[in-house]
GUKOLDREN-140820 format. One record per residue: z, y, x of N, C-alpha, C, CB in turn; residue in one letter. Coordinates in steps of 0.05 Angstrom, whole numbers, padded with zeros to 5 digits, always signed. Each point is the difference from the previous one (the first is absolute). Glycine has a CB too. Example, Ala and Ser with C-alpha at 12.3 -4.5 7.8 and 13.67 -1.06 7.14 Angstrom:
2
+00156-00114+00264+00000+00024-00018+00000+00024+00018+00025-00023-00038A
-00039+00044+00031+00001+00024+00016+00014+00022-00015-00043-00013+00024S
***
This chain:
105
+04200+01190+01914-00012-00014+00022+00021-00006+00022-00043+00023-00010X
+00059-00002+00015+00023-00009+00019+00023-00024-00009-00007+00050+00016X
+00014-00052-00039+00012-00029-00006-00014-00021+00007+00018+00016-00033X
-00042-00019+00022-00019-00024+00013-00009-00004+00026-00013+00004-00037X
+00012+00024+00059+00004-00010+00026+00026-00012+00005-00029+00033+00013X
+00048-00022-00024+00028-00014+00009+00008-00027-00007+00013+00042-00002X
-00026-00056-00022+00013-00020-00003-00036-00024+00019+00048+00021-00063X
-00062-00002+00064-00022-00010+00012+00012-00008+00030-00035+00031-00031X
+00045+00000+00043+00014-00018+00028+00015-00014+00004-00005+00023+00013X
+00020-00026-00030+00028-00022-00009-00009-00033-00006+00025+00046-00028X
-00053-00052+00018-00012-00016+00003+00000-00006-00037+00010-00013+00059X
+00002+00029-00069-00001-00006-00032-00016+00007-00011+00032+00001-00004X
-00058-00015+00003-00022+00006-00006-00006+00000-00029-00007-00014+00042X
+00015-00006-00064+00003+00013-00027+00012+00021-00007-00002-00033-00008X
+00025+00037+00017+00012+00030-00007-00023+00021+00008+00054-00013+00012X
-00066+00012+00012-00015+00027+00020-00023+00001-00021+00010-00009+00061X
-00025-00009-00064-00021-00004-00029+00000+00012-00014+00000-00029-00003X
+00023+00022-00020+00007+00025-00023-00007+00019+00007+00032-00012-00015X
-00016+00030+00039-00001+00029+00007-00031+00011-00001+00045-00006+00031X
-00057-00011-00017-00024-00001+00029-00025+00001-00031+00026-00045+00063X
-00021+00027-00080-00018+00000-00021-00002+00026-00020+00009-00050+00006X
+00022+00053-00012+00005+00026-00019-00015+00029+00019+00057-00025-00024X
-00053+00016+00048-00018+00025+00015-00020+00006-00008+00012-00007+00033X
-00028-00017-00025-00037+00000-00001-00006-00001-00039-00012-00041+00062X
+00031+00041-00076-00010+00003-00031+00013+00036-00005+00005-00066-00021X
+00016+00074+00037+00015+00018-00010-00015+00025+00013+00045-00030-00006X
-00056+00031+00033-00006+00020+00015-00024+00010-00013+00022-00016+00041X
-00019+00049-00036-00033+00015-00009-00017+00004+00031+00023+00038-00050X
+00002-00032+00071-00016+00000+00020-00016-00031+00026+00034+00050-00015X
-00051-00047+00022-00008-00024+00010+00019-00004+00034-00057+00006-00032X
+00068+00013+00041+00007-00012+00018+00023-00016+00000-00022+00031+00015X
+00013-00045+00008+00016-00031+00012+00004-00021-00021+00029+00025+00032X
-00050-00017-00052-00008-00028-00011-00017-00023+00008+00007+00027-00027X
-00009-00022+00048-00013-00021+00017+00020-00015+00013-00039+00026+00007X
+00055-00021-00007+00024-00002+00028+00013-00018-00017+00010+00049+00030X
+00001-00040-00055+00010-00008-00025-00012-00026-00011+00007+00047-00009X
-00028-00057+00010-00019-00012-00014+00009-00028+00035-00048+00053-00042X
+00037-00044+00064+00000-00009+00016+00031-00023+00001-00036+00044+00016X
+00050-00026-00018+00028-00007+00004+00010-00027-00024+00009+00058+00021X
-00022-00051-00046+00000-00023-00020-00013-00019+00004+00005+00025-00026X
-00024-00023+00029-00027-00018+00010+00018-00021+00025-00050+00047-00007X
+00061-00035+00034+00010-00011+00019+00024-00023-00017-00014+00047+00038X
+00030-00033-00049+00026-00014-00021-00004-00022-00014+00013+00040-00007X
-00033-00035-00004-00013-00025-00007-00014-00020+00012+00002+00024-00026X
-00011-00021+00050-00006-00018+00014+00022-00013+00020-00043+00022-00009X
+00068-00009+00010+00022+00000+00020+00018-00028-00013+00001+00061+00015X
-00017-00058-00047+00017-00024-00018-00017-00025-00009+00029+00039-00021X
-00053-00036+00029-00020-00022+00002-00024+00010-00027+00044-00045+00021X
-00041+00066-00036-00016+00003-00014-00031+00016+00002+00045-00010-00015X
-00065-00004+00029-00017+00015+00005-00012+00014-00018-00001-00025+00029X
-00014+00009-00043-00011+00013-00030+00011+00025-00007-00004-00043-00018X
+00030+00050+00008+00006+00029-00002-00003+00012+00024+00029-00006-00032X
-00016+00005+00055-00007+00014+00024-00022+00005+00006+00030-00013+00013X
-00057+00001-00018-00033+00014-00005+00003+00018-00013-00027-00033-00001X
+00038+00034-00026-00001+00010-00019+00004+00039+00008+00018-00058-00027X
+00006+00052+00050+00005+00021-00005-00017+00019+00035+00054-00021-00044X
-00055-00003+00056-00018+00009+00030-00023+00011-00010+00014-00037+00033X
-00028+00033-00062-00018+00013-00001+00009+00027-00022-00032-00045+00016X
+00054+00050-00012+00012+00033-00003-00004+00022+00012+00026-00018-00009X
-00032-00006+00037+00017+00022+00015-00020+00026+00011+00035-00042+00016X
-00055+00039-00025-00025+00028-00006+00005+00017-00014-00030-00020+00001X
+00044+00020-00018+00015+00025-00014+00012+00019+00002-00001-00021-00012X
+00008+00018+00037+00018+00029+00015-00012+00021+00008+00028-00026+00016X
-00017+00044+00001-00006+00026+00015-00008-00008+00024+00032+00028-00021X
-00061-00024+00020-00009-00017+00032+00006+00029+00020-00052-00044-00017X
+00061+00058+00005+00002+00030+00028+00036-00007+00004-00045+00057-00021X
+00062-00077+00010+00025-00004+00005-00007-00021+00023+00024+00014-00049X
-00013-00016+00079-00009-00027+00015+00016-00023-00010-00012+00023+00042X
+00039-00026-00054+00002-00022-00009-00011-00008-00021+00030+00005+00020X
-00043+00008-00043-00023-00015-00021-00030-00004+00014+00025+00027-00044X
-00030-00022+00065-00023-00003+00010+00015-00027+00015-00028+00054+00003X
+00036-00062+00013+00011-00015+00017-00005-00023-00020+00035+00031+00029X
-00014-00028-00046+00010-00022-00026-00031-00010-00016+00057+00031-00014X
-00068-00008+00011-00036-00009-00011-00012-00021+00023-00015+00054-00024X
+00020-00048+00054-00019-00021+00012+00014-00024+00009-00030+00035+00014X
+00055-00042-00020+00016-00021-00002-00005-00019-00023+00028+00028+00022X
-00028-00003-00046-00004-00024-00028-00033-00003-00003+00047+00019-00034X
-00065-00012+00041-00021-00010+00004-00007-00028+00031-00005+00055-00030X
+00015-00038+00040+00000-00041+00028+00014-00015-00017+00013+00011+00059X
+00010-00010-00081+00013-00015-00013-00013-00021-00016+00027+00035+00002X
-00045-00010-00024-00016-00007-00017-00024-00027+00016+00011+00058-00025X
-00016-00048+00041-00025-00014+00018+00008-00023+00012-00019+00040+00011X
+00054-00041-00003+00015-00023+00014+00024-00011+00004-00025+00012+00012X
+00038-00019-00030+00035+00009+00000+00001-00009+00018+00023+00000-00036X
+00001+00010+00049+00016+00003+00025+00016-00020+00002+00000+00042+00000X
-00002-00063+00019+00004-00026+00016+00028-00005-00003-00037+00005+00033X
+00052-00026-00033+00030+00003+00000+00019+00018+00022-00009-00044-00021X
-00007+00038+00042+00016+00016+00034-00011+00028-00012-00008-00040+00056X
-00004+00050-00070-00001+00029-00002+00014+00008-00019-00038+00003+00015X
+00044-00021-00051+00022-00001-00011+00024+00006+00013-00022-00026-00021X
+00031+00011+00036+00028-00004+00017+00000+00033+00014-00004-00064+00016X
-00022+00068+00005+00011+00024+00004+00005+00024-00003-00006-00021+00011X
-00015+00026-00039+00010+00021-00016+00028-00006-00018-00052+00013-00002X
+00065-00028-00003+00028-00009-00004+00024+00009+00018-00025-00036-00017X
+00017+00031+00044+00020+00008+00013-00008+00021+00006+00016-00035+00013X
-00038+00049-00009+00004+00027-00001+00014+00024-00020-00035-00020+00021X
+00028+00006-00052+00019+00010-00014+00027+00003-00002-00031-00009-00011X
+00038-00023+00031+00032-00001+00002+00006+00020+00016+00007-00046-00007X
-00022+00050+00038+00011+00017+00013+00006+00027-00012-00020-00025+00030X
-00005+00037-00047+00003+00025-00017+00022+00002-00018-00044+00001+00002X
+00050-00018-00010+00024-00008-00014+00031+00014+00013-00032-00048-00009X
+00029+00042+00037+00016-00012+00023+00021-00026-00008-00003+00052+00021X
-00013-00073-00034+00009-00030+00002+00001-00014+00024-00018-00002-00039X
+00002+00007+00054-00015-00022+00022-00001+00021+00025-00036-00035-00035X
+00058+00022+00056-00001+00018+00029-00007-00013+00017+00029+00024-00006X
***
């Protein structure tokens, strides 16, 4: 999971995939598979592909809802499910990632 955050903050979102996928097939435990699920779901929409990015917003129930970031990530990919997220909200979860990154000062 930590490779795929990293190439996730880096903005290399096929590489972060691989990781991020081998998680949610590889893991026995459920936490931060929501987060995981979330984070793919976003990647794919960051590249214009909605259709998979549903695919995976409706993952994102799968996690440890007593973890707050799989709870968090569950009521994100459900508003998702219900509404993808507008381009100006695209954009600023982008640069937020860059900042996390520390790309963007």
């Amino acid at each position: 999971m930590v490779l795929g955050d990293i190439f996730y903050s880096k903005g290399e979102y096929e590489e972060s995939r691989k990781y991020h996928i081998n998680f949610l097939e590889q893991s026995t435990d459920d936490h931060y598979k929501s987060v995981v699920a979330l984070k793919i779901g976003l990647s794919h929409l960051f590249e214009g592909d909605s259709l998979s990015a549903i695919l995976y917003f409706d993952k994102t129930g799968e996690g440890n809802m007593d973890v707050d970031d799989d709870a968090y990530a569950k009521i994100k990919g459900e508003q998702y499910l219900n509404h993808l997220p507008s381009l100006n909200e695209i954009k600023l979860i982008l640069i937020k990632n860059m900042i996390d990154a520390g790309k963007y000062k």
